[in-house]
N, C-alpha and C positions, 0 to 999 in steps of 0.2 A: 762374515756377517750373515745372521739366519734372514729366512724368509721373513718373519715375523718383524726383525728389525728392520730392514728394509721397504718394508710395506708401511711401520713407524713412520719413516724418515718420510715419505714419499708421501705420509698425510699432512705430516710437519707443515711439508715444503708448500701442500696445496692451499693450507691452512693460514699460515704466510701471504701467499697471493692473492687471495681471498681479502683476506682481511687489509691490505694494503689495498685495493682495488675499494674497498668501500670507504675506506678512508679515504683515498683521493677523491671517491667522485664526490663526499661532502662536503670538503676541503674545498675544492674545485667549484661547489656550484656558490657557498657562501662566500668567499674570498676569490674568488679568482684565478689565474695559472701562474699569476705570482707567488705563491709559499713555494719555499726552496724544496727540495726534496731531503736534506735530513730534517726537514719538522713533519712531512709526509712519513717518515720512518717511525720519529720519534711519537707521533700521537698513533700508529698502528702497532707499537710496543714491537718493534723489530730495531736489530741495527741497519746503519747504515750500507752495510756489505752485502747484504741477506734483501734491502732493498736494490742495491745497483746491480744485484746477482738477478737478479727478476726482471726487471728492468734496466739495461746499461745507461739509458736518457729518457730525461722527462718526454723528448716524443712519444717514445714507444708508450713510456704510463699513460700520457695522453691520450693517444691512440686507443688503447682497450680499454682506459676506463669510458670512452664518449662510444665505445661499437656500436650499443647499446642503443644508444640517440642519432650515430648515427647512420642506422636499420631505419629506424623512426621516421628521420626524416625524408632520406629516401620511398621509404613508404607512403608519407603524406604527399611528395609531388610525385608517382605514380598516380595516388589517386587522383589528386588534381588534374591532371594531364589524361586521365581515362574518362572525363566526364563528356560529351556528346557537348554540354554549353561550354565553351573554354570561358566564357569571364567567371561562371559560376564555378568554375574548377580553379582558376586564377583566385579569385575569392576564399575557396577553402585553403587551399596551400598558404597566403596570408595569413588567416585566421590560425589555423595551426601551428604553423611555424613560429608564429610571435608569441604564442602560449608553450611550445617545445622550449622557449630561448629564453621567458620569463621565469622560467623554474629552474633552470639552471646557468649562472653566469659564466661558470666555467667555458661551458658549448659554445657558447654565444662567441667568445675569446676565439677560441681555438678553429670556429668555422667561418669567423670572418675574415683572421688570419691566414688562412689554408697552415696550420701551423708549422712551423721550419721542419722540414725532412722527416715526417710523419707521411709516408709514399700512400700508405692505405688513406687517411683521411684526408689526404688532399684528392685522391683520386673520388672518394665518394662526394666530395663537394662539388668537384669538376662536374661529376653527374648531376647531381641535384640543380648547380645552375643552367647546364644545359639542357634539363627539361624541362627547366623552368621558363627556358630562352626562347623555347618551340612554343612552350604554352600561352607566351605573352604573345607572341608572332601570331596565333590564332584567334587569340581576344581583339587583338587589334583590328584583323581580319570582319570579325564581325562590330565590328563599330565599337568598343563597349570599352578600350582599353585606349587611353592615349598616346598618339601615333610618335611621340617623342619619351614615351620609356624606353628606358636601354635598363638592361641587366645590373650595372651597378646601382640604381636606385632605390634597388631591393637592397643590395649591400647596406646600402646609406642607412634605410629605415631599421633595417636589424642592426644596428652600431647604437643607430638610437632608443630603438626599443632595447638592446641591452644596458643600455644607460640611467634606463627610471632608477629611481631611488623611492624606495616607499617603509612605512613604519613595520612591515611585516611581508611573509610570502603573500601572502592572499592578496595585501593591498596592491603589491607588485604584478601579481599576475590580473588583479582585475583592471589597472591601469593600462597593465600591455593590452586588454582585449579592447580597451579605449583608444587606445592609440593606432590597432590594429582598423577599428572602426576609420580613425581620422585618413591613415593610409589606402583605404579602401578609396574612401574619396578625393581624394588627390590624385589617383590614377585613374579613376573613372570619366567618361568623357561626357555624361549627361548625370544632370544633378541627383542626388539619390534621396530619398524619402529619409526625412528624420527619425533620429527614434529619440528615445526616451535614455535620459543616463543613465540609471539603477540598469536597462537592459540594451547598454552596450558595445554589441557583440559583432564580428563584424558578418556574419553570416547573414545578418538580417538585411542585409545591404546587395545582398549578391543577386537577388531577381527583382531587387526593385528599380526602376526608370526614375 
């Protein structure tokens, strides 16, 4: 086989992976982690073989098609957790997070599950609630977080925030920033200044008394 071919095949193969990778994560974020994976094949115009050859198990597809999101969210509770106010850091991470998990249902699935023998994504979850575990340990510290959250109530809230149902993305993710607003206050220990519905957000809520 010449160079030429060989270099052929090796774009083929990337071209393939490529393109199954986009297809699952649209698959994934409108429908869910339910679609089999030869209808994953079948709408990425490959076989079935050529997908299990890339991927042996839906974790592993799971796994790389969410890296992506789940860099992201490791990155929002960094930032959360770098902010000098922990409730105002506990606030962003919220906010964030529920607008990361409104745009894609897939995510939402697969990180509240730690999904079965997916080692990378389970391990990035492990992180993300344990600094999220230090973060709430610090808000409470300063009066602002109530002293009876525990770590699975974030669970809870994101099972329900993946939950909306709305006539469109938009609808869906301006709900979740509503919803994110209602959770803000539910964890908070002193009432928070109202806002306005049209603006939502739950940011507006994080230095107010």
């Amino acid at each position: 086989m010449t160079d030429g071919s060989t270099q052929s095949l090796r774009s083929d193969a990337r071209d393939n992976r490529d393109r199954i990778l986009e297809v699952a994560r649209a698959v994934f974020a409108t429908e869910g982690l339910d679609v089999p994976m030869r209808e994953i094949a079948r709408r990425a115009g490959v076989g079935p073989a050529t997908l299990y050859r890339r991927f042996p198990t839906k974790e592993s597809l799971v796994t790389e098609a969410f890296e992506e999101q789940m860099r992201a969210c490791g990155a929002i509770v960094d930032e959360g957790a770098a902010d000098p106010d922990p409730w105002r850091g506990f606030c962003t991470v919220i906010e964030k997070i529920f607008d990361l998990h409104a745009r894609d249902r897939g995510f939402t699935a697969a990180f509240i599950s730690a999904y079965p023998h997916a080692i990378d994504f389970t391990e990035g979850r492990a992180y993300a609630l344990t600094t999220m575990g230090a973060l709430a340990r610090r808000a409470k510290e300063a009066g602002r977080l109530r002293q009876d959250f525990v770590i699975d109530d974030l669970i809870l809230v994101l099972m329900a925030n993946g939950g909306i149902q709305a006539k469109s993305p938009a609808a869906r993710i301006a709900a979740s920033h509503r919803f994110a607003e209602l959770a803000i206050r539910g964890f908070a220990t002193t009432p928070l200044r109202p806002i306005r519905p049209s603006k939502a957000r739950a940011h507006s809520s994080c230095s107010s008394a």
